[in-house]
N, C-alpha and C positions, 0 to 999 in steps of 0.2 A: 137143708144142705149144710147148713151151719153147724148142725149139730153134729150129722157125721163128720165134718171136717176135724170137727174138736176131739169124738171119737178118736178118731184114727192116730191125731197126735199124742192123747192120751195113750194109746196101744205104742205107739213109737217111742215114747216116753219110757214106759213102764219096761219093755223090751230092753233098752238099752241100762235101765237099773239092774235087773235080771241078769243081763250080760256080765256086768261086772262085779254084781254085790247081791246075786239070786240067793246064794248060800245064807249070807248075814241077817236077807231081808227073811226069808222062810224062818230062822233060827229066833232072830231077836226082834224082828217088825219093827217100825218107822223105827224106834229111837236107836238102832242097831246100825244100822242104814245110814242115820247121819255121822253117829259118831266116827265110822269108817270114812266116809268122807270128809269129815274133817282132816281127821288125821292124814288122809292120802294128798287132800291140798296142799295143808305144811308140810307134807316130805316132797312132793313133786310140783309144787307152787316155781320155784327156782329152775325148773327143769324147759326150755323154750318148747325141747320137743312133744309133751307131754301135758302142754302147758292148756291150750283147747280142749282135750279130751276133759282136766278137769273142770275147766270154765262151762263146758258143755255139760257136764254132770251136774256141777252144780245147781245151773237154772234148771234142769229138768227136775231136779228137787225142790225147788223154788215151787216152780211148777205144779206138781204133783202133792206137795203140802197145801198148796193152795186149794186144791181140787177137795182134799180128803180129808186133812186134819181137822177135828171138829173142837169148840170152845176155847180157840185162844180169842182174844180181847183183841178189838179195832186198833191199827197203828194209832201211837198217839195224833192230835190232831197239830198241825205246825204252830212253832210259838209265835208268839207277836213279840215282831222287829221292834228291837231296842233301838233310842235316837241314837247316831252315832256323834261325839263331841263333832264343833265344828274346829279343825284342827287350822293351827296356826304356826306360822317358821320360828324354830324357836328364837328368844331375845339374847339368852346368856350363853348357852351350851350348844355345841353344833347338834344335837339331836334332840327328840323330846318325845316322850310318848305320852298319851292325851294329854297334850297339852303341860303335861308336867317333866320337868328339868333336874337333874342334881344340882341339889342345893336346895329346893323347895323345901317347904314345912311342911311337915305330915299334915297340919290342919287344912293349907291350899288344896293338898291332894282329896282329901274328903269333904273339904265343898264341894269339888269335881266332880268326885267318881262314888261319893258316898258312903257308905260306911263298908269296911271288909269282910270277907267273905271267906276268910281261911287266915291264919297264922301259923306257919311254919318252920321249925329251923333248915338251915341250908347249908353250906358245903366252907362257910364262911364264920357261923358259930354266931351268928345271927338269926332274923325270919324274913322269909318272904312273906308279905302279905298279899292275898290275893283277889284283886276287884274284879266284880262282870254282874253281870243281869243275868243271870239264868245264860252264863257262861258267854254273851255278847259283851261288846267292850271287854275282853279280855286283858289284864295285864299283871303284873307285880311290881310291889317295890319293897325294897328295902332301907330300914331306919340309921343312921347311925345314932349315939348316945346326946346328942342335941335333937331328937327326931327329926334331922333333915334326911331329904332321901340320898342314899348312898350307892342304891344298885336300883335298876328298871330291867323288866321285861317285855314282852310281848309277842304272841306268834297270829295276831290280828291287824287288820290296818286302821292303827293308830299312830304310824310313825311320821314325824314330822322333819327335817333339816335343812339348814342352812345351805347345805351344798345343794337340793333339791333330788335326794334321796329319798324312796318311796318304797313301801312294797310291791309295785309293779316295776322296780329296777332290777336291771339284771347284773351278773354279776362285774362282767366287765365295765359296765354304768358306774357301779358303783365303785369300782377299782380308779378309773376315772376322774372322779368324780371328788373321790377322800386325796387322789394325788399325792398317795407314797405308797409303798410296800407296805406289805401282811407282816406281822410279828412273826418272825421262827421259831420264838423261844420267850418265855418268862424269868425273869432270874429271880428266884429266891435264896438270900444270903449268899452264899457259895456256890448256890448248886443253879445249874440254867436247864427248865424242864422244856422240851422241844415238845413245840406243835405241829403235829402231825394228821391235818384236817382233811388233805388228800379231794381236797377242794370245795369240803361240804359247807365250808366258812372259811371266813377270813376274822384275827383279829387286829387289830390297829390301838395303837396307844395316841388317844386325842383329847388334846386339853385336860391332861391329868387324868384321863379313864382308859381306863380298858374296856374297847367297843368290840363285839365279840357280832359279826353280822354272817347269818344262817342262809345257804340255800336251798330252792329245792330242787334236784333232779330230774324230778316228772315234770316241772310248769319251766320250762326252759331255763333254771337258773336262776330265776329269780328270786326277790327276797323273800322269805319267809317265816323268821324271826330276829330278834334284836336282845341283845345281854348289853348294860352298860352297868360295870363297877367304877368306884373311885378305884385310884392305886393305890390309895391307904387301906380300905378294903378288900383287895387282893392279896397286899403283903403279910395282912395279916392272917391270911389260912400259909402257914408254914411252911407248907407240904405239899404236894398235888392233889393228893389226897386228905380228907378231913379224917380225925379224930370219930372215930365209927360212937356212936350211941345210942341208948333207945332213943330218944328223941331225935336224934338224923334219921333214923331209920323209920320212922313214924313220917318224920317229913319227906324224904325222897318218898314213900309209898303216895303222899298226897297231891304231893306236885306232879309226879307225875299222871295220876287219875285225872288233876284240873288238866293239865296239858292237852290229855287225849281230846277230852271234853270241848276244849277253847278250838283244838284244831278240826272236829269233828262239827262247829258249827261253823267255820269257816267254808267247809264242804258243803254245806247245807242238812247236814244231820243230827237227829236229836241227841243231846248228852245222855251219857250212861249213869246209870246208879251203880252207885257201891253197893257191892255182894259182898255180904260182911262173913255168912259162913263159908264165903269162897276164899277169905283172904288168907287163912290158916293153909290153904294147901298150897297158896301160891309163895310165902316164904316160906315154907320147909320144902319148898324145891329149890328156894335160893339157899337156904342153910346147905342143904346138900349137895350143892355143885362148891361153895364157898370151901364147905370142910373137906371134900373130897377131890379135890381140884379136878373138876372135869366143868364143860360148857354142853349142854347136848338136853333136846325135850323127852327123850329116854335118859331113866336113870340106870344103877348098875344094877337094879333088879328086873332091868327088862319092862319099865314101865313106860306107857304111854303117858300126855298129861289128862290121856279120859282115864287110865285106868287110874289115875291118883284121884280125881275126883269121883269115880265112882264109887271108889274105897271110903271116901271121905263122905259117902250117902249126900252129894251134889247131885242132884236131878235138874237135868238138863235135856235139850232137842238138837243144840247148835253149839258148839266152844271151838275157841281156840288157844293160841298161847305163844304168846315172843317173849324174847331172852334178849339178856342186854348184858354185859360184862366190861369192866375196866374203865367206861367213863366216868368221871371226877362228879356229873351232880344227874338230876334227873332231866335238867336240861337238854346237857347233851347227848343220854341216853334217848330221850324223847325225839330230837331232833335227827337223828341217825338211823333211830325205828323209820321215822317217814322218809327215809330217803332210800330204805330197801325195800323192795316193790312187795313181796310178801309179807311181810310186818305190815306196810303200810296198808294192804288189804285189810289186814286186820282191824288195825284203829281202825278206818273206815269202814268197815262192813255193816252195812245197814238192816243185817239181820240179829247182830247183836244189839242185844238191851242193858245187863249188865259186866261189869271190871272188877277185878281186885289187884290190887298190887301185892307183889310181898320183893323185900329187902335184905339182902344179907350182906356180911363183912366178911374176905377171909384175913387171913394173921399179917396182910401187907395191906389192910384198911382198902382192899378195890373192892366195891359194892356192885354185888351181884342183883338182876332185876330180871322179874319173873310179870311179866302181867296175863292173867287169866280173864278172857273174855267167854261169857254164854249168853244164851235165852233159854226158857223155861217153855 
């Protein structure tokens, strides 16, 4: 009985593939098949009314892969949990992440957290450096020229404060909480650059830093990452924008790969590798919205982002692709991806395996971000 039963859904399955994707499936066979579905989720992903029909397609290719594709490899097996610091209120600074404070010595911090796991420059003309365990205990910091730390981040629960600010605060908690108003505005020299967060953060100027606290949308609000700069450190990027180079554009591509990765094991998903011959097609998507000033995952030759990978001989079963435009680092491009519910399918989709990033500047230094997800 069980077997018909599975029958039958199988025929139910396969019916409703037919229905909508009979032509593609006959034409091109599985790998035809997905890459229309991909494509159909990021254009009608956004759409409420339309929004099941893909959800329902999808698992029936879940589905039906499962049933039929023959030689892909076992999901990996889950990693072994990292200890988490046991976190303390901080002494000096109203915040701390593991345990470490602006003003710390780079050496405090790698007793801590060990040795790093990425150097980057950032949006600041400095690096982030980046600590985790096979991307557990997520964080960064940043050095100033006496290697004290100047900037932290995190979008893991390492946060510690004096007010008794947590990443299970909400936003009003921590509004609360900090007991003053949000920043409206930055002044640099002359010129005051207005924040325009639209609720996804708040910043706050405390005790000499600019605290830049993130929420998320989906988990009612509450926190889900932390930026702390000195204000000597802030004054010193001139601009809103940084001075575009290769090495920024090297750096945003990496920060933001850790990001997905750190937010992706929060979820409880495994981290993505870097797809190195994928990251060529994912900046010359950003080159070409940069130089052509358009924003859109068609470009003006009519391209999908499968049809650019498949011109670029990527063999794939599963991709997708988010676009990010006009945020100042990869932070806040990152952070603004998970607060749009299709982007944030994306990072999380636990059918993807690997990322690439690509980076581009147009001639007003706003950094266009293209990130390219597949499986093989």
């Amino acid at each position: 009985m069980a077997k018909i039963r599975n029958l039958l859904v199988l025929a139910a399955a396969a019916l409703v593939f037919w229905h909508f994707y009979g032509d593609t499936l006959q034409h091109s066979g599985v790998q035809g098949v997905t890459e229309h579905i991909s494509s159909d989720i990021e254009t009608i992903s956004e759409n409420p009314q339309v929004r099941q029909i893909a959800d329902t397609i999808g698992q029936g290719f879940d589905y039906l892969s499962d049933q039929f594709l023959t030689g892909q490899e076992d999901p990996d097996p889950p990693q072994e949990t990292a200890e988490q610091p046991d976190l303390q209120e901080p002494s000096e600074q109203s915040f701390s992440i593991h345990n470490i404070e602006i003003g710390d010595e780079r050496t405090t911090v790698e007793e801590q957290a060990g040795e790093p796991q990425r150097s980057t420059l950032n949006e600041y003309g400095i690096e982030w450096v980046a600590y985790h365990e096979n991307y557990q205990n997520f964080f960064m910091a940043a050095y100033d020229e006496q290697n004290r730390v100047a900037g932290l981040y995190t979008n893991q629960d390492l946060l510690s404060s004096q007010a008794g600010i947590s990443m299970e605060s909400k936003r009003e908690e921590v509004q609360t909480a900090v007991n003053e108003e949000p920043l409206e505005a930055i002044r640099k020299g002359f010129v005051r650059y207005q924040i325009n967060s639209e609720g996804e953060y708040d910043t706050y100027s405390i005790n000499n830093n600019y605290v830049t606290i993130f929420y998320d949308e989906h988990e009612n609000n509450t926190v889900t990452a932390i930026q702390i700069v000195t204000e000597e450190m802030e004054q010193e990027k001139e601009k809103y924008f940084a001075q575009p180079s290769a090495e920024l554009n090297e750096g945003f591509a990496y920060q933001l790969f850790d990001l997905t990765n750190a937010a992706r094991v929060v979820h409880g998903l495994a981290p993505l590798t870097w797809q190195e011959n994928l990251q060529q097609t994912a900046e010359d998507h950003s080159i070409d919205m940069a130089e052509n000033n358009y924003f859109s995952h068609t470009n003006p030759d009519g391209e999908s982002p499968f049809d650019r990978m498949e011109e670029d001989d990527i063999v794939f079963r599963l991709a997708g692709e988010n676009l990010a435009a006009g945020q100042p680092s990869s932070i806040f491009a990152h952070e603004g991806l998970m607060n749009s519910l299709g982007h944030r399918e994306n990072k999380l989709h636990e059918g993807f395996e690997a990322l690439a990033v690509g980076i581009a500047f147009n001639e007003e230094s706003q950094p266009y971000y293209t990130e390219n997800y597949m499986a093989q």
